[in-house]
Steps between C-alpha positions, in 0.01 A plus 500: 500500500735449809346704795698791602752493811381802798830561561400699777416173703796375501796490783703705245350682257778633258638112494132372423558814173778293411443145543132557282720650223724214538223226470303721219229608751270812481497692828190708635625830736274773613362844378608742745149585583562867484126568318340193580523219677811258413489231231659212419725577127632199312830534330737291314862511677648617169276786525776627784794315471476685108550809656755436695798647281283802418479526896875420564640739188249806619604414921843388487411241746738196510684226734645790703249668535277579837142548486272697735163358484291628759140405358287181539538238221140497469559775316571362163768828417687340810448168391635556159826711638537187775515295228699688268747546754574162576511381132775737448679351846447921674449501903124621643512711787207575706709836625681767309812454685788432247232492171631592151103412383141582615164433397263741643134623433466873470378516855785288634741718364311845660552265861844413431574888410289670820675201700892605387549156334845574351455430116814656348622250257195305484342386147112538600224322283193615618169402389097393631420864448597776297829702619471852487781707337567705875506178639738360262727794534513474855631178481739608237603791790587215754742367242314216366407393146096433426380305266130473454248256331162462367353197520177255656527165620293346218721685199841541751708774310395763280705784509816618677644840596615673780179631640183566362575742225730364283366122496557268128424205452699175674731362265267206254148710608284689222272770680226684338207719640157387377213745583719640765576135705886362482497164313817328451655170268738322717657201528501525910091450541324306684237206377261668681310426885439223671170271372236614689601886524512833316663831450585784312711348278368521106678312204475538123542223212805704438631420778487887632409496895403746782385531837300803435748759611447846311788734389685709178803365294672809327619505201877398564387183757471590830229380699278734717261264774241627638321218725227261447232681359231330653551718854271746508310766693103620441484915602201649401393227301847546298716230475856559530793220441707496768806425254459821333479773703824303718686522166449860527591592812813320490600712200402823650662406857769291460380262733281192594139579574243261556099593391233370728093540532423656821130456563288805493117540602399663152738466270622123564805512491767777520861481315774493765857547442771283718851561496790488761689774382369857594663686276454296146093446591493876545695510124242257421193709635642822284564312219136327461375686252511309217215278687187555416261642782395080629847396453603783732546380908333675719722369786857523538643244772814411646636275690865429633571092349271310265332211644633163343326173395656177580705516168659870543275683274254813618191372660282721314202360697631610834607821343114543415390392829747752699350742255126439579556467864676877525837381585684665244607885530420697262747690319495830552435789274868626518767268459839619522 
């Protein structure tokens, strides 16, 4: 088997994408290391370049076309739209200024709104975490257009809305819930990682694949994520997936909230609640009942911008360690 191409080491990236697809080489980019440390994926080039008129009929993203891409192509969702882009012959900005295009994560796009990034007439695709329905509509109040994906860098797309809610499956992709976990049949996977390392990715004979990510599919398609459901916290010798009780408080408040352990002398761990937005966490807090008594935080914690990793996404560890250190207010009983 011919070894895979790091495209990452090269000079130029997007044109080492393009030259391995030219010469009939696999490629190997990186996981995004969000819950673990990054890995090396291996991909055939057709595994992209077959999306590509999925991508370009869902964007509108052509040879006039002007692309902000503020995120580093180690990120393999920039990688991909750096590549996609100049396929299709559309300019890459590393500014908004004069962009018809953007590809944002969720947390980007919260920046670019606090910051007064004008947006009006701007086609987002944002993706690397899940995009809350307030955040989407924000956007949509600036004058811009969201679209919104589902996807990991060892499967690349499974399903495509306009924020988390109302997520189907990308055009070619068969989804299906098994024991609650998302596992998908598409012809955009990956071979798999690197010799020598491992992940969460799972594959059947049937060529059905996952990543471990748990979640609902209702009965007319659409897609409901709830995270990785290996994240967890032990309260009370309870343990509680992080995934779920997240899913929840989004639907009660409108609005992202990350779950964290905060260490505690008896009980090992308390559930903490993180969000950035006073008012939806308080939603949140009121609407919490349908959590049973260890799902349930026990802290409620703001703070003003989420801290970012390298690639854009929330840095759930720092979030955890501003948490256990006290740094976070605390949101108080009233919210108005």
């Amino acid at each position: 088997m011919t070894s895979p191409v790091d495209v990452l080491g090269a000079p130029d990236p997007v044109g080492a994408v393009l030259t391995a697809h030219t010469a009939g080489t696999p490629i190997a980019v990186r996981t995004s290391g969000t819950t673990s440390s990054p890995r090396l994926v291996v991909r055939s080039t057709a595994s992209w370049v077959g999306s590509f008129p999925a991508v370009t009929a869902l964007t509108g993203l052509d040879a006039g076309s002007r692309l902000w891409l503020p995120g580093p192509l180690h990120a393999s969702m920039n990688l991909f739209a750096a590549v996609h882009a100049r396929s299709v012959g559309a300019e890459v900005l590393d500014r908004p200024d004069g962009a018809g295009h953007a590809v944002l994560t969720p947390a980007a796009l919260a920046g670019a709104l606090a910051d007064g990034t004008p947006l009006a007439g701007v086609h987002l695709v944002v993706a690397g975490d899940r995009l809350p329905r307030a955040l989407a509509d924000r956007a949509v109040a600036a004058g811009a257009r969201t679209a919104h994906y589902y996807g990991a860098a060892e499967l690349s797309f499974l399903a495509w809305g306009t924020a988390e809610d109302d997520l189907r499956a990308f055009p070619g992709v068969e989804l299906a819930l098994r024991d609650g976990v998302v596992w998908a049949r598409s012809p955009y996977a990956s071979t798999g990682y690197a010799a020598g390392q491992d992940g969460p990715l799972r594959t059947a004979p049937d060529g059905w694949a996952t990543v471990g990510d748990r979640g609902t599919l209702t009965a007319d398609g659409v897609l409901l994520v709830a995270g990785r459901g290996t994240d967890a916290v032990t309260t009370a010798g309870a343990t509680v997936l992080v995934a779920e009780v997240e899913q929840a408080l989004r639907r009660a408040g409108s609005g992202d909230v990350v779950v964290v352990g905060v260490p505690h002398p008896r009980l090992g761990q308390l559930v903490a609640a993180v969000g950035t937005d006073p008012v939806a966490l308080a939603a949140a807090r009121a609407g919490a009942s349908e959590l049973t008594a260890a799902q349930r935080p026990r802290l409620w914690l703001h703070l003003e911008r989420w801290p970012l990793t390298s690639a854009g996404k929330v840095d759930r560890a720092a979030v955890a360690e501003l948490a256990t250190a006290g740094h976070l207010a605390h949101l108080p009983a009233a919210v108005a």
